[in-house]
C-alpha positions in Angstrom: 32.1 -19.9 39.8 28.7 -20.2 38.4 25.3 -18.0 39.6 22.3 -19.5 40.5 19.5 -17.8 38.8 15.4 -18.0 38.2 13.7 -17.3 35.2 9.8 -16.8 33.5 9.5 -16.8 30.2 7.1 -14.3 28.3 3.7 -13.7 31.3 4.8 -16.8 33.4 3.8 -16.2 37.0 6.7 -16.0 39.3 7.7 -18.0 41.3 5.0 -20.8 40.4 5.8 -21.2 36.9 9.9 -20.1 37.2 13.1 -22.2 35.8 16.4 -22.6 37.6 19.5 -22.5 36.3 23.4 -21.7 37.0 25.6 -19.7 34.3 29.1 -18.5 34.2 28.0 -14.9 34.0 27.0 -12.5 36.9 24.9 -10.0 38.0 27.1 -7.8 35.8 26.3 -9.7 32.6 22.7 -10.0 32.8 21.8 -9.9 28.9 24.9 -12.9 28.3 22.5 -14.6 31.4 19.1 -14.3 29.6 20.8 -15.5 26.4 21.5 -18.5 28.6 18.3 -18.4 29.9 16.3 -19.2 26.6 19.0 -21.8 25.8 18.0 -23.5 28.9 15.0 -23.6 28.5 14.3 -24.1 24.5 17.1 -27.4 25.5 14.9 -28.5 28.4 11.6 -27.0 28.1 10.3 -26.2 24.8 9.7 -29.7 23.5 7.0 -30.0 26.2 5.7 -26.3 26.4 6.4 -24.7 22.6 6.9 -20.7 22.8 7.7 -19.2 19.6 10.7 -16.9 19.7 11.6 -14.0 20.6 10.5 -14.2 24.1 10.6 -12.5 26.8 12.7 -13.5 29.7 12.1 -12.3 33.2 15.4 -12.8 35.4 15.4 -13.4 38.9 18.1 -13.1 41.7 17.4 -14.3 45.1 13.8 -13.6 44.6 14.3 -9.8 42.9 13.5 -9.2 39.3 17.0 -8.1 37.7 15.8 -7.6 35.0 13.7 -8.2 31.4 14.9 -9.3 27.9 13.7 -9.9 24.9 15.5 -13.3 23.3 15.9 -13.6 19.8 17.0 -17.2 18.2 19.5 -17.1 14.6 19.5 -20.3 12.6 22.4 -20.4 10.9 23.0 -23.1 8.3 25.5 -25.7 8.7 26.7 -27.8 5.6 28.5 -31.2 5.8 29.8 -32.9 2.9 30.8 -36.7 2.1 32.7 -38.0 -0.5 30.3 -39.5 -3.2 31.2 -43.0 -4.4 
């Protein structure tokens, strides 16, 4: 089952300027639903509205702040390799 949740990013007003978005966790497992948060939105959002990581992200239940976190992002490299002719 999957919670519905809202979300501001950084001084975003709410609920003018709020994201939706459903994730596996629950109220329980708010920091695991920010993390999600900030995917969501640097996968849909950030192309169009660029905020520089880490970021602050407000979380909203129903209308009620749960809760603030700061997001980091990790880039980890990833290597492929081909056979050279």
């Amino acid at each position: 089952m999957k919670t519905a949740y809202d979300f501001t990013v950084d001084d975003e007003e709410y609920p003018d300027e709020a994201y939706s978005f459903e994730t596996i966790w629950g109220t329980d497992y708010l920091k695991y639903a920010a993390e999600d948060a900030a995917d969501f939105y640097y996968t849909k959002h950030a192309a169009e509205d660029p905020k520089l990581f880490p970021l602050v992200i407000n979380l909203y239940g129903k209308g009620i702040l749960l809760g603030s976190f700061e997001v980091i992002v990790e880039f980890e490299p990833v290597f492929s390799a081909g056979e050279k002719k």
